[in-house]
N, C-alpha and C positions, 0 to 999 in steps of 0.2 A: 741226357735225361729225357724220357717223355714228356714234352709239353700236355700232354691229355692225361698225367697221371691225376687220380682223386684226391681232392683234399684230404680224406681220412688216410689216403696211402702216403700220400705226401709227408701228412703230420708224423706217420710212424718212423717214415724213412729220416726225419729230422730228428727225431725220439731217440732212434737208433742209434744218430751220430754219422749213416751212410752218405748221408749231405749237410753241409752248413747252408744256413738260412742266406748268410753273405752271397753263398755259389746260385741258392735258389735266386737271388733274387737280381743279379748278376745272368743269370740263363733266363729270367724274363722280360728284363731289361733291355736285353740284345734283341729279343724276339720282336718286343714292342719298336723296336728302331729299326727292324725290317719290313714289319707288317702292318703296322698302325697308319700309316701312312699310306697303306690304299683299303684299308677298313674304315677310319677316323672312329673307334673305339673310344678310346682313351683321349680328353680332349686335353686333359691338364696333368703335369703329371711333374712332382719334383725328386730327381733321383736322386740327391742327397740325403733327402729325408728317408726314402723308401731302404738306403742302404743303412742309416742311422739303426730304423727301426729294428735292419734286419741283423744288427749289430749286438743290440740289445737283446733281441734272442738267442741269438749264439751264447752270449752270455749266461743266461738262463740257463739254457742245454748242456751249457760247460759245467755250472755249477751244482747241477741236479735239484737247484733249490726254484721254487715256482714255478717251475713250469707248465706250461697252460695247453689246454687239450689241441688244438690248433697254433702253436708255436713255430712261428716264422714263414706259414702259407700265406702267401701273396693275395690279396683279393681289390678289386678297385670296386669304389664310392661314386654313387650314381651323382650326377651334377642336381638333384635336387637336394638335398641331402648336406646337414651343414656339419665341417668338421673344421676341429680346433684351427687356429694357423691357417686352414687353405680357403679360397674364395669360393663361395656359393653363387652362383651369377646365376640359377634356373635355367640355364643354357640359352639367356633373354640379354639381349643389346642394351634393354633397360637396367639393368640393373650392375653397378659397379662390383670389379675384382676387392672390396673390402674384404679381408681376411675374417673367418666366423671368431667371433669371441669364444663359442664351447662348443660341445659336442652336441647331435642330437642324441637320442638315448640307443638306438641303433648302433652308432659307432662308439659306443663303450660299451657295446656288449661283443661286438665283433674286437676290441681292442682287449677288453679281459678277458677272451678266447684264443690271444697271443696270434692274430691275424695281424700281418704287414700290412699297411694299409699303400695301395698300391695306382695313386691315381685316382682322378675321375672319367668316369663314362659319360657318355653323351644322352640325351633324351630331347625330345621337343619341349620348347619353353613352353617353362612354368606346366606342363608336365600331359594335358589334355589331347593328347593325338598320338594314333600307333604308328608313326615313325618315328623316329629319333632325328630331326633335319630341325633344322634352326641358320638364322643368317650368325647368331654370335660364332656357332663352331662347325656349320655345314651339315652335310650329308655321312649319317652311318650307314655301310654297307654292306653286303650278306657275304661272309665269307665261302658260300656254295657258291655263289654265283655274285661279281660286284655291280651287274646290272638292277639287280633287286635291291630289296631293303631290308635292313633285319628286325625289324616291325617297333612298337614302342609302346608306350612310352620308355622302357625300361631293352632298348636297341643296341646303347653302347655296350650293356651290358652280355648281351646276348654273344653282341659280335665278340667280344675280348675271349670269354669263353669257347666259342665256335672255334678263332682262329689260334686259340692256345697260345694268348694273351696272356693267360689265368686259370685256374685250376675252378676259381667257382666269380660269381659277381655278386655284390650286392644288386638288389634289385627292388621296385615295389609294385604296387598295383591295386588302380583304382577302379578298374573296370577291363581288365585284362591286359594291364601294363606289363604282367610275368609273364602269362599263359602266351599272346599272340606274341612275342618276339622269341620264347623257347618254341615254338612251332614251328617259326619262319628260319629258325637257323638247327632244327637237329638236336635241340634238349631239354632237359625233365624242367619244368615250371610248376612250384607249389606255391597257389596264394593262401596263404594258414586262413583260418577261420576270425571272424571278427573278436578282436581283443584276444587273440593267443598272444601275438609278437608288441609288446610295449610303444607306444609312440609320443612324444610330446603333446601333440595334438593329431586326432582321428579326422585326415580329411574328408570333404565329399559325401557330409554327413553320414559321418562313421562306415564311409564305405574302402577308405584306402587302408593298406597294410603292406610293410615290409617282407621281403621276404630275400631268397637266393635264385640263383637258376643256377645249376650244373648240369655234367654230362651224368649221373651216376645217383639211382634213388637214394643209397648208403648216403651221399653227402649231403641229401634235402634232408634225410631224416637227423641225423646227425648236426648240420645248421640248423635247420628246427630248435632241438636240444638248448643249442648256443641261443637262438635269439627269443622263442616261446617261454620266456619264464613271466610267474606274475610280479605284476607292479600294484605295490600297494596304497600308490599316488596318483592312479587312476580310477574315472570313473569305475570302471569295469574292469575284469581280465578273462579272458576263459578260463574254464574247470583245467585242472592239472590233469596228465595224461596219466593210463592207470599205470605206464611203463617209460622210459626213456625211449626216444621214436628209434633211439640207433640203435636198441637191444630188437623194439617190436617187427622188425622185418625180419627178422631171422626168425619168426612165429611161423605156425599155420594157422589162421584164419578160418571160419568158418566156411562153407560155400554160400554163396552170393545171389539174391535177386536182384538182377540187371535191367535197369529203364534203358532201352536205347532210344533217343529220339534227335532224329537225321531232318526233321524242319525246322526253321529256325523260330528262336521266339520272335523275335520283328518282323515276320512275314517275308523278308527278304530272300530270293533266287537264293539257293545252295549249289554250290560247283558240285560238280559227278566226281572231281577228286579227292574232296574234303569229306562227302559222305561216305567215299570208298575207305579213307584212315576211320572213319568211325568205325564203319564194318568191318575194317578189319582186325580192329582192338575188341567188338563184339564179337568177333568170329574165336580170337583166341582165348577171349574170357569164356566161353562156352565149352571151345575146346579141354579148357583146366579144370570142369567139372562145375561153374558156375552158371543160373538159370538166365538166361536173355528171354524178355518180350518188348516188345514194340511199348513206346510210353508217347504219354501227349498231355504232361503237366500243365499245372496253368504257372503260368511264369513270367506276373506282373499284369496287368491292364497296360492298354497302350498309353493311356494317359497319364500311370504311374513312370512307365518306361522314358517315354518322350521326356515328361518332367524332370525326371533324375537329370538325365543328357543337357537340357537347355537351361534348368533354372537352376536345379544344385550344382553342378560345375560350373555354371555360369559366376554366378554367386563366391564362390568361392576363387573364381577368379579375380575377381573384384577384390576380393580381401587379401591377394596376392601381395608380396611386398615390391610394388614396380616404383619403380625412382623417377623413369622419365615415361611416360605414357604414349609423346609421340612414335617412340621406338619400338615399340611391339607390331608384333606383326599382325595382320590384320582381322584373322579369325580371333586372334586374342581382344583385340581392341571392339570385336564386334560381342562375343561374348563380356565382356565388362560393360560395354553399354545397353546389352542387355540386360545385365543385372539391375542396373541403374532405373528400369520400366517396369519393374515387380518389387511391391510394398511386402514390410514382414509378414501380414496376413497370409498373404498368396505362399511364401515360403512356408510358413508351417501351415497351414493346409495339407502342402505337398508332401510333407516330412511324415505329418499323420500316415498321410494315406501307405507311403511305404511301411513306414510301419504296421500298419494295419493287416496289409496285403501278404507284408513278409508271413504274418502266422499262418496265412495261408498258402504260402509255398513250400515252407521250412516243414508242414506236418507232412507232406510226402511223403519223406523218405521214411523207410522204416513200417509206413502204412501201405505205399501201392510198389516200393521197391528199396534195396540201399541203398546202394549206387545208381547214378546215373550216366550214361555215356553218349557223346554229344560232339559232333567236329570240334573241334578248336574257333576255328575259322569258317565264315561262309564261301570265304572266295582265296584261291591261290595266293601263296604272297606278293604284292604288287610292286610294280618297277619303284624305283628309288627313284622318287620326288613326283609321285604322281597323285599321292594321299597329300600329302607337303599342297600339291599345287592347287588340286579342286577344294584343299579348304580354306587356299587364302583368295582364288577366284570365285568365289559364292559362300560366303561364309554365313550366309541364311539358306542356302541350298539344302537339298537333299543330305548331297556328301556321302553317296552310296555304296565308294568304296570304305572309306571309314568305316560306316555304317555295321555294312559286312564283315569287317574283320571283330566287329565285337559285341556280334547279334546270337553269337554262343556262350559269352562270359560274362558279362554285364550284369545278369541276372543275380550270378553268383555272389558281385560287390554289395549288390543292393541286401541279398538277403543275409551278405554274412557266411555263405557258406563253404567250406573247402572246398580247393576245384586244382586239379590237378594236367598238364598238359602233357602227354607224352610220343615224341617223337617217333609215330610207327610206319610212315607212308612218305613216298618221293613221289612230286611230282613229275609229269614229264619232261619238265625243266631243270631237272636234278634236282631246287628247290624242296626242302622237308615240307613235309607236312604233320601236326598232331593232330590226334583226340586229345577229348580232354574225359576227366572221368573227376563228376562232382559228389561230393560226397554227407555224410548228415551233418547236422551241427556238430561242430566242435570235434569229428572224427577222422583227423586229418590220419589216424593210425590206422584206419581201414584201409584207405587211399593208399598211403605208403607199403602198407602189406601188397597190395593186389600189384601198386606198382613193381612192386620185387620181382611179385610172381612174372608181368610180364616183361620185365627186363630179357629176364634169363630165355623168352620167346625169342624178340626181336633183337634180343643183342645191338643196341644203338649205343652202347659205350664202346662200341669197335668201330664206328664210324665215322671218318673223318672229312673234313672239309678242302676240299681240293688248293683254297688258297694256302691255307695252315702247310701244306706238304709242299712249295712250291719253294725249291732249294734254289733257282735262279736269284730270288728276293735277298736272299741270305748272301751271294755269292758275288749280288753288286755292291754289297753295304758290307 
């Protein structure tokens, strides 16, 4: 079987009866016991259960009774992320293997989608840095290249996918947890719009949101589907789509006014090969008959920006559930004692002010263009444990590399808006590179259309990762 085959292909081919969910899950199981082990993916992972499950869909498929649109695809649960029976540790030393009592609302919607629940993936504890490295479960690494990293917070995921681990990953993103690790490994990252995808609680004041990362816009759109429905036990939810996202790619779309803008909001240096994936994604949006000009939105105050960064995820680390305090590492322990230095006042101040600001970001689009297109990233993707290392040696510093990796997305958390990342540029390092292409409120179906359109450009669902094809791996195990 192809490890890179789509979830939606996969789902038919189990529909069909051409595969038992047993054999799927048995062909990733072997994979993960060749590969995982020089990716570190998958940190946790109990194969009884995973064949249990896959047992329980066979059964389904045998009987034609219940079957669920995604029945017996494989997918692993990001280590923040609590599910029945397995341990939520935050990928944090502080925090004991206690088995979760229930689900978040995440994994019963991926569970009543008749997805295998296939592991957990790695991330940086407690979730605030774009790698995925932690002393509880180590260093995730890019299956392009295992000198690199494959970005984070949401890395394991990335990698299991990349090295065809998995057909899709859960994933979230709180300020380009999707976007920068599908850029640093070669796949489409959609973070939904604030309040499409249900959450028990909305972190990072209402800036995180779950979502997937695949190789394939079919399966963003389609997970979408599975995970963007309203919750009537929440604050909020976004407006209902006027279409199912897995029907509306198959649309044409109008033709597009195009923001491109290639400086970053935080003023930080942009690499010549992260501008180049922008321009290149604006070269072929133009090409398919859409309008590109030059844009230069405003995109937050530095005070709002900075703020977000130091006091709301500060803040919210604090309210983290850590058991032992000595044991966190030290950027964490610096942001919690930061928290500890600003009174409520100063907090909602702060809170205001995003608010405020967002109406003035959010009315862009639609007024000076629709879309926007914008690197992913400002800088290359960085060596494995070099983001890891300058944040726990100055964790008041700069932290420039960080910095860069989320001075293209960030914006997007704060404001709420769809932002989509996709894989159209290698760097000279073989390393991927995206754009990202952000979109208006609540119109992740524009996104996903033009994604389509340029799939069928750059063809990055035929591109594989050099570790993923390396049959020695296979041939000592």
């Amino acid at each position: 079987m192809d490890p890179f085959i789509s979830a939606v292909e996969l789902a038919r081919k189990l529909r069909d009866r051409e595969v038992s969910a047993i054999e799927i899950a048995e062909f990733y199981l072997d994979r993960h016991d060749a590969l995982n082990p020089e990716v570190n993916a998958i940190v946790w992972i109990d194969r009884d259960d995973v064949l249990r499950r896959a047992g329980e869909s066979d059964a389904r498929l045998r009987s034609g009774r219940n079957v669920r649109a995604f029945e017996g695809v494989p997918v692993p649960i990001k280590d923040l992320t609590a599910v029945r029976g397995q341990p939520c540790t935050y990928s944090s030393l502080s925090v004991n293997e206690t088995p979760a009592e229930q689900n978040e609302i995440t994994v019963d919607l991926f569970e009543e989608a008749g997805f295998v629940l296939f592991g957990r993936s790695n991330s940086p504890e407690f979730g605030p840095l774009t790698v995925s490295e932690n002393p509880r479960h180590g260093k995730t690494r890019n299956p392009w290249n295992l000198d690199f990293t494959s970005g984070g917070s949401s890395g394991g995921a990335s990698s299991a996918v990349a090295a065809g681990l998995a057909p899709v990953a859960h994933a979230s993103d709180g300020g380009g947890s999707i976007r920068v690790p599908a850029s640093a490994t070669g796949l489409v990252g959609l973070k939904p719009s604030r309040g499409r995808v249900p959450a028990d609680i909305r972190g990072w004041e209402q800036s995180t949101t779950d979502g997937v990362i695949t190789r394939t816009v079919a399966d963003s759109a389609a997970l979408l589907d599975v995970l963007g429905v309203p919750d009537p036990l929440a604050w909020y939810s976004a407006p209902a789509p006027h279409r199912p996202y897995a029907s509306e790619i198959a649309h044409t779309g109008p033709r597009l006014r195009v923001g491109l803008l290639l400086n970053a909001p935080t003023g930080v240096d942009v690499d010549p090969e992260c501008a180049a994936a922008a321009n290149a994604l604006a070269t072929a949006l133009e090409l398919a008959g859409h309008s590109v000009e030059p844009a230069n939105p405003f995109l937050f105050s530095e005070e709002a920006s900075k703020g977000f960064a130091d006091l709301i995820i500060s803040a919210s680390i604090w309210a983290s559930p850590i058991q032992d305090l000595d044991r966190v590492d030290p950027y964490i322990r610096y942001r919690y004692d930061r928290a500890a230095q600003v009174h409520a006042g100063q907090y909602v101040e702060l809170a205001n002010r995003l608010q405020w600001e967002t109406r003035q970001v959010v009315a862009q689009w639609g007024r000076e263009f629709d879309v926007l297109v914008t690197p992913t990233t400002a800088c290359p993707t960085p060596l494995a444990g070099s983001v890891y290392d300058e944040a726990n040696k100055a964790p008041d510093g700069p932290r420039l590399t960080e910095l860069r990796t989320i001075s293209f997305t960030s914006f997007c958390n704060i404001a709420g808006l769809p932002a989509i990342s996709l894989p159209v540029h290698t760097g000279a390092n073989g390393v991927p590179i995206g754009a990202q292409l952000v979109g208006a409120p609540f119109d992740e179906a524009t996104l996903l259309r033009v994604s389509a359109e340029m799939e069928q450009v750059f063809r990055w669902h035929d591109r594989r990762a050099p570790l993923a094809q390396h049959t020695q791996l296979f041939e000592r195990r």
